[in-house]
mmJSON file of the N, C-alpha and C atoms, coordinates in Angstrom:
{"data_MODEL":{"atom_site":{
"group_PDB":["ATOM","ATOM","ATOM","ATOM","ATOM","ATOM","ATOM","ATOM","ATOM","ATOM","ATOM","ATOM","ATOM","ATOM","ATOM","ATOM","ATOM","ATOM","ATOM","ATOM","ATOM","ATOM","ATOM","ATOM","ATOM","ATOM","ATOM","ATOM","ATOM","ATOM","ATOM","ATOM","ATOM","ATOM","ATOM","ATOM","ATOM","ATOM","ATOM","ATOM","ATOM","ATOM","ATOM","ATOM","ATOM","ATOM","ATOM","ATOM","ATOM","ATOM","ATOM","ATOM","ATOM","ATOM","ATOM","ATOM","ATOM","ATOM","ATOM","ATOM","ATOM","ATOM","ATOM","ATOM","ATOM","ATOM","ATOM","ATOM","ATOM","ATOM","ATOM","ATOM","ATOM","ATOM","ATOM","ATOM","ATOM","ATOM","ATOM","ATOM","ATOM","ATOM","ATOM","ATOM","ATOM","ATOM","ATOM","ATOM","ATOM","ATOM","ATOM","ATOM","ATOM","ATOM","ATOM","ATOM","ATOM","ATOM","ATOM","ATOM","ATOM","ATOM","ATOM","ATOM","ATOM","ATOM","ATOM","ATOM","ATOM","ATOM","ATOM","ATOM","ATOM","ATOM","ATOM","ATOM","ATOM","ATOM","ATOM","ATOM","ATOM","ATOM","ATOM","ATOM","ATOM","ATOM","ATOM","ATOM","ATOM","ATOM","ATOM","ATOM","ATOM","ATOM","ATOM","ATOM","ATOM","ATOM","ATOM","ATOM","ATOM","ATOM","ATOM","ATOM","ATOM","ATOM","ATOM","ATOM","ATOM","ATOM","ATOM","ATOM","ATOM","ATOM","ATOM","ATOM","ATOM","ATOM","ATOM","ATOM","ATOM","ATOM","ATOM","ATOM","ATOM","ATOM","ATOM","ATOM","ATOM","ATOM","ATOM","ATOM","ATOM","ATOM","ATOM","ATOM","ATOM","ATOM","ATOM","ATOM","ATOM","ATOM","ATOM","ATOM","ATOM","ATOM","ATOM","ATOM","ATOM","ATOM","ATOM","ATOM","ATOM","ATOM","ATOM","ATOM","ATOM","ATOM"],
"id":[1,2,3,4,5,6,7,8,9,10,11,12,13,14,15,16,17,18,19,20,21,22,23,24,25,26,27,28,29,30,31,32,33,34,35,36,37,38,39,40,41,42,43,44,45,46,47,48,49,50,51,52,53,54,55,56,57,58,59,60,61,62,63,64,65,66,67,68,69,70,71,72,73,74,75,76,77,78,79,80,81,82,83,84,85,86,87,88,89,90,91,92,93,94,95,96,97,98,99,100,101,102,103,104,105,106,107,108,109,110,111,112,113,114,115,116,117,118,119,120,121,122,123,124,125,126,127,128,129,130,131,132,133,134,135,136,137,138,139,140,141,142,143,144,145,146,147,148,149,150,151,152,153,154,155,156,157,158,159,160,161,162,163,164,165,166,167,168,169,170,171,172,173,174,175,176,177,178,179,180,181,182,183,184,185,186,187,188,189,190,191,192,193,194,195,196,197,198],
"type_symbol":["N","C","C","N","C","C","N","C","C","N","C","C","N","C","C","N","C","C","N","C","C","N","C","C","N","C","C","N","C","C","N","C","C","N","C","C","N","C","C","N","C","C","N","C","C","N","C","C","N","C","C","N","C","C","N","C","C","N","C","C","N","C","C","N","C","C","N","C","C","N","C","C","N","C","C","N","C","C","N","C","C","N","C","C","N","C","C","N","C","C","N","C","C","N","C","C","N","C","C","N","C","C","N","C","C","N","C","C","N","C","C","N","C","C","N","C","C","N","C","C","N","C","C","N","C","C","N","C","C","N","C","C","N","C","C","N","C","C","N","C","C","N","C","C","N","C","C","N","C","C","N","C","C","N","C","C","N","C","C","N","C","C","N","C","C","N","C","C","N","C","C","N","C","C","N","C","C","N","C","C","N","C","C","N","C","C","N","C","C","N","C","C","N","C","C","N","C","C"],
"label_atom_id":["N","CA","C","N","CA","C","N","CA","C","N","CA","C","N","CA","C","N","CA","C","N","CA","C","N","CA","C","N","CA","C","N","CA","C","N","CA","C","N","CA","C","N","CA","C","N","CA","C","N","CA","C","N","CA","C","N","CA","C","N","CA","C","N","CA","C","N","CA","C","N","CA","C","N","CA","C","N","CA","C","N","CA","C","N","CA","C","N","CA","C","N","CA","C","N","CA","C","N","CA","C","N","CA","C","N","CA","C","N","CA","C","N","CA","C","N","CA","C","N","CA","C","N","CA","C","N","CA","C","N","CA","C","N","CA","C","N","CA","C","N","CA","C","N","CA","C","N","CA","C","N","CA","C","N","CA","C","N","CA","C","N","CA","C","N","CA","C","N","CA","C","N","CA","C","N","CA","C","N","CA","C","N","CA","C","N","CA","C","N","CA","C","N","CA","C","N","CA","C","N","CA","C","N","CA","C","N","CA","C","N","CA","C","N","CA","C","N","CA","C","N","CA","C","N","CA","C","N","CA","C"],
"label_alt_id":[null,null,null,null,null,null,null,null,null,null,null,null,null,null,null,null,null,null,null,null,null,null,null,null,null,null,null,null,null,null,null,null,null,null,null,null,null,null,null,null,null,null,null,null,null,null,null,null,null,null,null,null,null,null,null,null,null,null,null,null,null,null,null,null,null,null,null,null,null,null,null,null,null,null,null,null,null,null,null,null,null,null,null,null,null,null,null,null,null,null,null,null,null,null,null,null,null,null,null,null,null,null,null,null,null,null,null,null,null,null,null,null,null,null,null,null,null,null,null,null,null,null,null,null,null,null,null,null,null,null,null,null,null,null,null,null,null,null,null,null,null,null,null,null,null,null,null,null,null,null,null,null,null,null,null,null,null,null,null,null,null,null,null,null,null,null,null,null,null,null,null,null,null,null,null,null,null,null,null,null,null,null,null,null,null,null,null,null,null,null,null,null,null,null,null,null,null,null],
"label_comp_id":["UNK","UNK","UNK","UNK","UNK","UNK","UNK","UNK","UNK","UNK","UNK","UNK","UNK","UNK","UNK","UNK","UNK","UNK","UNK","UNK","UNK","UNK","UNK","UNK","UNK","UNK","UNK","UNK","UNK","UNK","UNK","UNK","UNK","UNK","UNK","UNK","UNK","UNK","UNK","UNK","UNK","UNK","UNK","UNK","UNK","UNK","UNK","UNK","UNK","UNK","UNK","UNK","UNK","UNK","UNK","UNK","UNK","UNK","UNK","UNK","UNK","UNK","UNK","UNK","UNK","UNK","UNK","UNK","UNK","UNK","UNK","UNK","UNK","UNK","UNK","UNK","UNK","UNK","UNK","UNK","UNK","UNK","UNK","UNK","UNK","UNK","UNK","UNK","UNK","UNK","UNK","UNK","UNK","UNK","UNK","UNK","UNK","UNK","UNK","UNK","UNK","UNK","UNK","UNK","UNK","UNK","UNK","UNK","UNK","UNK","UNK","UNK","UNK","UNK","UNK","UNK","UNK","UNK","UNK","UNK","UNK","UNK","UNK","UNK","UNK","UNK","UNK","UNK","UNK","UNK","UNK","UNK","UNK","UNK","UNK","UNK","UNK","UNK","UNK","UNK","UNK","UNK","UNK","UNK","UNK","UNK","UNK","UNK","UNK","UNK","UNK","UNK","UNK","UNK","UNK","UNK","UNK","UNK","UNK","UNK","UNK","UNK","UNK","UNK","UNK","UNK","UNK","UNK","UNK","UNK","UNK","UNK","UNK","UNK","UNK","UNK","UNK","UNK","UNK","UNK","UNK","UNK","UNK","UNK","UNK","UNK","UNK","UNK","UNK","UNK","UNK","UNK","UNK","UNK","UNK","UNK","UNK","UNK"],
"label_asym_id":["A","A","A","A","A","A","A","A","A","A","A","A","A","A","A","A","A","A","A","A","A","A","A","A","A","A","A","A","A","A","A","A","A","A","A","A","A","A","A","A","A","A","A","A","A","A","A","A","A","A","A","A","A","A","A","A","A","A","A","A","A","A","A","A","A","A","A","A","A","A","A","A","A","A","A","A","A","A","A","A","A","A","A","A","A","A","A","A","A","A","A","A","A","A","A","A","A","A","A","A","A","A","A","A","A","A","A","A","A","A","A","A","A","A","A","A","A","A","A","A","A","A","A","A","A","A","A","A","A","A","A","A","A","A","A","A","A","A","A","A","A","A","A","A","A","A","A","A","A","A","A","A","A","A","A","A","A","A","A","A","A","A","A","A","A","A","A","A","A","A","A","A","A","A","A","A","A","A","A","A","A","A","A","A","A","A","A","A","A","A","A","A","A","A","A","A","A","A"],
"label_entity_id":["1","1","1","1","1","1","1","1","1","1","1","1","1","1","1","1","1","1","1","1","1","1","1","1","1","1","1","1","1","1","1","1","1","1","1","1","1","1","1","1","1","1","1","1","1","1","1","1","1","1","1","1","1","1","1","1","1","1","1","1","1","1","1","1","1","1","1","1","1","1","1","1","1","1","1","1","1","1","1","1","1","1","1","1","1","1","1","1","1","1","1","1","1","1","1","1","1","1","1","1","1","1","1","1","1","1","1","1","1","1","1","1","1","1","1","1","1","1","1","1","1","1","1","1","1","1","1","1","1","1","1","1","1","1","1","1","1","1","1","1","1","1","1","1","1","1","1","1","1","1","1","1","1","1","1","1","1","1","1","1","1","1","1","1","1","1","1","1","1","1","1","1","1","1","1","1","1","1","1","1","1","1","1","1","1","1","1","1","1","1","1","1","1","1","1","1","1","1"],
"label_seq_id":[1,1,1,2,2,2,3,3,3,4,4,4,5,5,5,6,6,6,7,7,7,8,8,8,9,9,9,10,10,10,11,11,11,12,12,12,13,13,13,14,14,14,15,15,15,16,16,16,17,17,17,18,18,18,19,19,19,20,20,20,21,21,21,22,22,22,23,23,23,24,24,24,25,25,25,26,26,26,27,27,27,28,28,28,29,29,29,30,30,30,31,31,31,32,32,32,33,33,33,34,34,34,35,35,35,36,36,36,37,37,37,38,38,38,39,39,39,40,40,40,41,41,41,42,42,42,43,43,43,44,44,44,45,45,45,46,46,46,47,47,47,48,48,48,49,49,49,50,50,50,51,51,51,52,52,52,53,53,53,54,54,54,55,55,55,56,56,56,57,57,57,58,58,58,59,59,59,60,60,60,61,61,61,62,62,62,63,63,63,64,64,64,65,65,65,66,66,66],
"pdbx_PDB_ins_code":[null,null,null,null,null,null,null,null,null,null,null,null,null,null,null,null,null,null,null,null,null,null,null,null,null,null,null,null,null,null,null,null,null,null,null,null,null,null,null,null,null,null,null,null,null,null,null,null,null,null,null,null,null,null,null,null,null,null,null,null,null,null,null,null,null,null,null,null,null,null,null,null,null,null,null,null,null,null,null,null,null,null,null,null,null,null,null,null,null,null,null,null,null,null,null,null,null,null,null,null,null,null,null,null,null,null,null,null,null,null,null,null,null,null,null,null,null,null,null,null,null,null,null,null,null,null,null,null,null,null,null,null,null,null,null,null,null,null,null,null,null,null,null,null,null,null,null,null,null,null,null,null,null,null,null,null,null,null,null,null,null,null,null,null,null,null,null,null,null,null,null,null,null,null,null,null,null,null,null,null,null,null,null,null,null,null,null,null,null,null,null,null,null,null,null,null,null,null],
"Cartn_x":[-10.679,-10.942,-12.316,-12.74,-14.226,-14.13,-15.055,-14.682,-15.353,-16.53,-17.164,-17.987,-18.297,-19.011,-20.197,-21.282,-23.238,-22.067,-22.364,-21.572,-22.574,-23.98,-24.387,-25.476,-25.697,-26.317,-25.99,-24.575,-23.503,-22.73,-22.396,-21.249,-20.063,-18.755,-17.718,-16.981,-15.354,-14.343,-14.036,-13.768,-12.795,-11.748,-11.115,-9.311,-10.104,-11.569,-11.561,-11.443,-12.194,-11.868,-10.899,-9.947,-8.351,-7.662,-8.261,-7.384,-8.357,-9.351,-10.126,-9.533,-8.763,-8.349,-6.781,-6.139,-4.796,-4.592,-5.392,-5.231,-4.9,-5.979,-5.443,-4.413,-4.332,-3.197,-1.474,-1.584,-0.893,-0.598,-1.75,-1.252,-0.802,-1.141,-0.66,1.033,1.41,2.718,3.174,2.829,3.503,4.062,3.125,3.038,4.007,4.38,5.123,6.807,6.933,8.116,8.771,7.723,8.275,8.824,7.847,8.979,10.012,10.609,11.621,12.325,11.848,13.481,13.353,12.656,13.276,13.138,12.428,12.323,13.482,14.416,15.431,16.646,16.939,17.674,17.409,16.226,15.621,16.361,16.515,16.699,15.351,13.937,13.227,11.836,11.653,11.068,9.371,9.029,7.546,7.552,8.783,8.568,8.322,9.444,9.489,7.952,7.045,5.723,5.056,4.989,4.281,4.394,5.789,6.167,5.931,5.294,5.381,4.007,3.37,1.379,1.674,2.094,1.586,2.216,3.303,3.829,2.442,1.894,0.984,-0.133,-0.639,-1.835,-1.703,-0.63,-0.54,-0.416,0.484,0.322,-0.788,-1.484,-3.376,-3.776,-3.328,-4.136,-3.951,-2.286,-1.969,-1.775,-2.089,-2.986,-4.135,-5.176,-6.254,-7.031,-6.079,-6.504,-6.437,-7.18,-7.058,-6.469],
"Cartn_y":[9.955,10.031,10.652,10.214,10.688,12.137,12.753,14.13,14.323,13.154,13.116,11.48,11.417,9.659,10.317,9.439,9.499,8.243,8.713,7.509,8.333,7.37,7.138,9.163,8.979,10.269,11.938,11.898,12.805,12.465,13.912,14.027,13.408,13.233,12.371,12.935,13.549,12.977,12.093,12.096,10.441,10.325,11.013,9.91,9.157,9.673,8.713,7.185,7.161,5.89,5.343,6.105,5.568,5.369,6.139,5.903,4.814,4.523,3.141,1.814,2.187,1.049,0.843,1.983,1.74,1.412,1.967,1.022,-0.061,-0.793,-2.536,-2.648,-2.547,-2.495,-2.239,-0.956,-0.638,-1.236,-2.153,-3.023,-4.468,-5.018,-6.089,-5.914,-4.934,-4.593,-3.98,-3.899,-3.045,-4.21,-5.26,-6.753,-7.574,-7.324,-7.851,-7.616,-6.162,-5.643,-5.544,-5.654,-5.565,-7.32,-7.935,-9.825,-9.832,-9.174,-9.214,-8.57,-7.238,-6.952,-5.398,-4.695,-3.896,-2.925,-2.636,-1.358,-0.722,-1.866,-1.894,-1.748,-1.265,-0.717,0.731,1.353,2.979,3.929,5.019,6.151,6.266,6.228,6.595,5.774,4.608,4.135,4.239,5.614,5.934,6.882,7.72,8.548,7.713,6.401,5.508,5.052,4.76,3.937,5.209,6.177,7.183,7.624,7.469,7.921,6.714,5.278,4.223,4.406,4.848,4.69,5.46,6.985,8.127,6.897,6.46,5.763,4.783,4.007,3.113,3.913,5.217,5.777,6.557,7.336,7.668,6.301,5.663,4.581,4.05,4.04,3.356,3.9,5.861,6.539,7.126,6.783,6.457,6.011,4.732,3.204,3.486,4.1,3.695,5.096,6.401,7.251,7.381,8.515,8.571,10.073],
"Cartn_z":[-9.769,-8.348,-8.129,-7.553,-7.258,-5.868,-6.133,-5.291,-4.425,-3.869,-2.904,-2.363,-1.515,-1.695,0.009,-0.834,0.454,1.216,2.261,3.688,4.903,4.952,6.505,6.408,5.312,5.026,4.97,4.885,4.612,3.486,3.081,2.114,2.452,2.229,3.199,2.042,1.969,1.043,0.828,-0.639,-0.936,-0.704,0.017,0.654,1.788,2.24,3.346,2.905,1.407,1.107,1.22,0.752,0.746,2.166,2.771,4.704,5.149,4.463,5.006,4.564,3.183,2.847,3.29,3.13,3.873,4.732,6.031,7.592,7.662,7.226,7.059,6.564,5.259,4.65,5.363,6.201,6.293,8.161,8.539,9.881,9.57,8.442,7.716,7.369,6.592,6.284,7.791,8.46,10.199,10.784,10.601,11.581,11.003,9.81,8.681,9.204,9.222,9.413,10.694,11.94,12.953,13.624,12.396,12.979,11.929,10.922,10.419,11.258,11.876,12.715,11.973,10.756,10.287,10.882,11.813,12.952,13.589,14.11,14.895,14.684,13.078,12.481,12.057,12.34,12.11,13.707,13.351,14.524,15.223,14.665,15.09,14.528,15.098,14.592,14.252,15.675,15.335,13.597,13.836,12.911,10.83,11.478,10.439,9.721,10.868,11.131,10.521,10.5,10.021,8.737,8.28,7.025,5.725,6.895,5.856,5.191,6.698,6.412,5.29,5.346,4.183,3.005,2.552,1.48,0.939,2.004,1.338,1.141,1.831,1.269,-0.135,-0.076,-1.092,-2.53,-2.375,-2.808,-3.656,-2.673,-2.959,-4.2,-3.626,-4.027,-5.594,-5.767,-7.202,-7.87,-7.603,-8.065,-8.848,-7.52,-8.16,-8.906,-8.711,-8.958,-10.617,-11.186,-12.514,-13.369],
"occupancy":[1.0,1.0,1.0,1.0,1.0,1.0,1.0,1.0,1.0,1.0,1.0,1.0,1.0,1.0,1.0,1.0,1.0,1.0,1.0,1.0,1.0,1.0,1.0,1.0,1.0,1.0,1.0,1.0,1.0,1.0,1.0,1.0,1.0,1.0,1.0,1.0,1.0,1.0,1.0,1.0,1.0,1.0,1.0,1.0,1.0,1.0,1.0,1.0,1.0,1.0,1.0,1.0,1.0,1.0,1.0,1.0,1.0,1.0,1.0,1.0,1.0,1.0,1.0,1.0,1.0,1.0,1.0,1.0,1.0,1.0,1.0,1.0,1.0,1.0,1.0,1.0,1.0,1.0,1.0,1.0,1.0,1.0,1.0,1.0,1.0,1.0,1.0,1.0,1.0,1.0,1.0,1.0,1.0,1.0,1.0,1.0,1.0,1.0,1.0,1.0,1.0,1.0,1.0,1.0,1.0,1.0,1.0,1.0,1.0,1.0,1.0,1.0,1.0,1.0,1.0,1.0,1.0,1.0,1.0,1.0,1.0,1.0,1.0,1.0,1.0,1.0,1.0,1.0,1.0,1.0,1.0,1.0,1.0,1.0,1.0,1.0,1.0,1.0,1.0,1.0,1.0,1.0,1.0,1.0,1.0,1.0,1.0,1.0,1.0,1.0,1.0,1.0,1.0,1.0,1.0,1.0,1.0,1.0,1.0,1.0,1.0,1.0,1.0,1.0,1.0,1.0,1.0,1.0,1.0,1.0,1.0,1.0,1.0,1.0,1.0,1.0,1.0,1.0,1.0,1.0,1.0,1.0,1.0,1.0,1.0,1.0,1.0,1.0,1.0,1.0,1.0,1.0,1.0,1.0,1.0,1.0,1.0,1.0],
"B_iso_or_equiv":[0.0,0.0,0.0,0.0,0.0,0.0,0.0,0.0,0.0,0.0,0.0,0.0,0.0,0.0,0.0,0.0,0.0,0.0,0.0,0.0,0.0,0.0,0.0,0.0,0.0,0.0,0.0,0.0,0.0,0.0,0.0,0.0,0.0,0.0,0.0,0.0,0.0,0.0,0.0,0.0,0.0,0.0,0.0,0.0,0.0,0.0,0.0,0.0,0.0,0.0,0.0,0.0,0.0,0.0,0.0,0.0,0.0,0.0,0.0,0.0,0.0,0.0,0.0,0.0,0.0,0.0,0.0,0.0,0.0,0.0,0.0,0.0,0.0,0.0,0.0,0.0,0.0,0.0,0.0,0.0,0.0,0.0,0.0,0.0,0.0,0.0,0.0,0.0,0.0,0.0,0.0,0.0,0.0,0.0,0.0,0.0,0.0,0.0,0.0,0.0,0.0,0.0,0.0,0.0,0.0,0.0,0.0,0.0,0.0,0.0,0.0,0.0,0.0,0.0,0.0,0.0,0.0,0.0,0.0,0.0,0.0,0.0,0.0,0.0,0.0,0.0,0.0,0.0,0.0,0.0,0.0,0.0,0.0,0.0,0.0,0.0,0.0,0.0,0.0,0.0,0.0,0.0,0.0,0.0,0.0,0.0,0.0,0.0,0.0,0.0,0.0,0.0,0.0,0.0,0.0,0.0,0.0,0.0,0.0,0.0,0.0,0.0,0.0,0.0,0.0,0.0,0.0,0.0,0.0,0.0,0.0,0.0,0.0,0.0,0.0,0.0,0.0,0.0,0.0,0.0,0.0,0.0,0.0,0.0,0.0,0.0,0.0,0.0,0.0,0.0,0.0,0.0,0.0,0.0,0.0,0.0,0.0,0.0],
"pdbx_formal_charge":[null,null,null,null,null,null,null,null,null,null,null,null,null,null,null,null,null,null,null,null,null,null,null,null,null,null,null,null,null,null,null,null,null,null,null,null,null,null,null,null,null,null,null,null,null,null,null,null,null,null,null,null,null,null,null,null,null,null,null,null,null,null,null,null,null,null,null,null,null,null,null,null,null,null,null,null,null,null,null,null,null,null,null,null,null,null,null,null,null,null,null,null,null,null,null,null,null,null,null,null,null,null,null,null,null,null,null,null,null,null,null,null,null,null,null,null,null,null,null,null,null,null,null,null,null,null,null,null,null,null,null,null,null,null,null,null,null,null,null,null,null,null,null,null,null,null,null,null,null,null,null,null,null,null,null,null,null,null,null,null,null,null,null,null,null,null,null,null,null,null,null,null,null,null,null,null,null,null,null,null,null,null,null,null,null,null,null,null,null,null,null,null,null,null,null,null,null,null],
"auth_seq_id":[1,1,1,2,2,2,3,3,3,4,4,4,5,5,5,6,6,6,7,7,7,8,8,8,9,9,9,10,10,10,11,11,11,12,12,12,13,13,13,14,14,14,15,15,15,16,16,16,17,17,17,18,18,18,19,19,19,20,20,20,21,21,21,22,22,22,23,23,23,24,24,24,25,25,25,26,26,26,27,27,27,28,28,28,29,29,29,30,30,30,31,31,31,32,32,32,33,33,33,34,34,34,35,35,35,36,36,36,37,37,37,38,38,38,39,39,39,40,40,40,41,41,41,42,42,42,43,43,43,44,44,44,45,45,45,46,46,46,47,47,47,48,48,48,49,49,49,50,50,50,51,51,51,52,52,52,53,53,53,54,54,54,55,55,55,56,56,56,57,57,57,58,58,58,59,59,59,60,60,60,61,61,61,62,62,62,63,63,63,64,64,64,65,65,65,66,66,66],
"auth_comp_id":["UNK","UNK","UNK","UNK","UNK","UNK","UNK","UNK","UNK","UNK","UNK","UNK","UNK","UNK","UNK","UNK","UNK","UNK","UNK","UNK","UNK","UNK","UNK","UNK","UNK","UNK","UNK","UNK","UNK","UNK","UNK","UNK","UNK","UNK","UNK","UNK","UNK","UNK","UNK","UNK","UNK","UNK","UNK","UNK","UNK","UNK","UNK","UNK","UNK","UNK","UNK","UNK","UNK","UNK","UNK","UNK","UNK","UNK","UNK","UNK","UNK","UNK","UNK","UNK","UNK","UNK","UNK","UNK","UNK","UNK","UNK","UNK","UNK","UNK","UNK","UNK","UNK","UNK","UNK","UNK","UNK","UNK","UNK","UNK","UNK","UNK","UNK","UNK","UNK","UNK","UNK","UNK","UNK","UNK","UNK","UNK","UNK","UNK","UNK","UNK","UNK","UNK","UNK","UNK","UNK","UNK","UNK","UNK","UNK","UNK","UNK","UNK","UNK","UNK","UNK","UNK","UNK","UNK","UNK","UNK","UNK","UNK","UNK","UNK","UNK","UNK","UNK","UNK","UNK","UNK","UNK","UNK","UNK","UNK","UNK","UNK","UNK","UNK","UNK","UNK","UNK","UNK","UNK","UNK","UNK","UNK","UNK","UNK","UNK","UNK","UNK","UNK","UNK","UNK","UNK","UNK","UNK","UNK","UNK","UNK","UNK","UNK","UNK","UNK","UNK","UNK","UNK","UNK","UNK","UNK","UNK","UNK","UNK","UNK","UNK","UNK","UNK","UNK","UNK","UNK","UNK","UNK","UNK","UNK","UNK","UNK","UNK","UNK","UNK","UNK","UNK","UNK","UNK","UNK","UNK","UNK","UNK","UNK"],
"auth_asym_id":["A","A","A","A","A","A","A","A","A","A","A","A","A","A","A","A","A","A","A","A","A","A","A","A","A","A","A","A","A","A","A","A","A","A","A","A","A","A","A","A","A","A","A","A","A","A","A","A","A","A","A","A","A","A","A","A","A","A","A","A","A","A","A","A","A","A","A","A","A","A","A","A","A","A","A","A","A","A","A","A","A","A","A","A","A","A","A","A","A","A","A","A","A","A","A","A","A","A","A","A","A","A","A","A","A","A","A","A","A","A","A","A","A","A","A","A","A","A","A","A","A","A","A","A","A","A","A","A","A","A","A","A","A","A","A","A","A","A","A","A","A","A","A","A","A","A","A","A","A","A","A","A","A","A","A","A","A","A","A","A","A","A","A","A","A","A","A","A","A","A","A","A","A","A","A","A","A","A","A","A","A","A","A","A","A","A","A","A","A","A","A","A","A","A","A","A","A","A"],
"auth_atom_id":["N","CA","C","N","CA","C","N","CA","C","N","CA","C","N","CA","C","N","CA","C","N","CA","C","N","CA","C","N","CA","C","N","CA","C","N","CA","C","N","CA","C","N","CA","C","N","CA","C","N","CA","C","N","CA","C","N","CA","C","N","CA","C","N","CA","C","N","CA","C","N","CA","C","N","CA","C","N","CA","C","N","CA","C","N","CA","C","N","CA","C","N","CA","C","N","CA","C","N","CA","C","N","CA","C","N","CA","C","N","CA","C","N","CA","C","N","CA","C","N","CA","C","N","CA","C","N","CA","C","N","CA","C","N","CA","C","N","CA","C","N","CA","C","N","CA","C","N","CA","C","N","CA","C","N","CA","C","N","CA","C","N","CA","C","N","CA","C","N","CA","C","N","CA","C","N","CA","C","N","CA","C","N","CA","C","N","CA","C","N","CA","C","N","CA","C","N","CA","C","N","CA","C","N","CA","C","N","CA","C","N","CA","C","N","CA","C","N","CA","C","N","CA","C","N","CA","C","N","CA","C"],
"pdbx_PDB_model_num":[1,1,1,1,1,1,1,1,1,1,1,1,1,1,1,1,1,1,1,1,1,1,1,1,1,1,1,1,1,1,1,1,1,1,1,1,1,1,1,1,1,1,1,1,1,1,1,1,1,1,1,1,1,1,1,1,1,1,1,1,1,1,1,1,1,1,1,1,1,1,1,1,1,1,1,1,1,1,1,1,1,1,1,1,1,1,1,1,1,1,1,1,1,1,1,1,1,1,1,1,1,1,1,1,1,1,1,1,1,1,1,1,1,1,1,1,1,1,1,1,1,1,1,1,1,1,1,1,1,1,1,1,1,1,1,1,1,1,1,1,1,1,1,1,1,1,1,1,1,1,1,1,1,1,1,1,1,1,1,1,1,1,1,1,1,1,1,1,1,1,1,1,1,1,1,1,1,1,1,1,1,1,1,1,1,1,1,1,1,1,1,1,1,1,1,1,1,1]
}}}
């Protein structure tokens, strides 16, 4: 994992990389699940939507981490 990245003439952390890449990621799989229906079987479905993003960032991030 890299411990810093030059973005726009600043230092930046690298999870930003990773929350740059999960977003998409993680509106592709949102758009996915909400025409199957699987929302509508959760108690709470924002809390669901939140707990999925962290799943795919973390995800990413131990993928591609080393």
């Amino acid at each position: 994992m890299l411990r810093e990245i030059f973005l726009f003439g600043a230092l930046a952390p690298s999870p930003l990389l990773y929350v740059g890449a999960a977003v998409p990621l993680f509106l592709i799989l949102d758009r996915v699940a909400r025409a199957g229906g699987v929302y509508s079987f959760l108690w709470h479905p924002p809390l669901a939507r939140v707990a999925f993003f962290v799943c795919v960032f973390t995800g990413l991030f131990l993928l591609t981490g080393k």
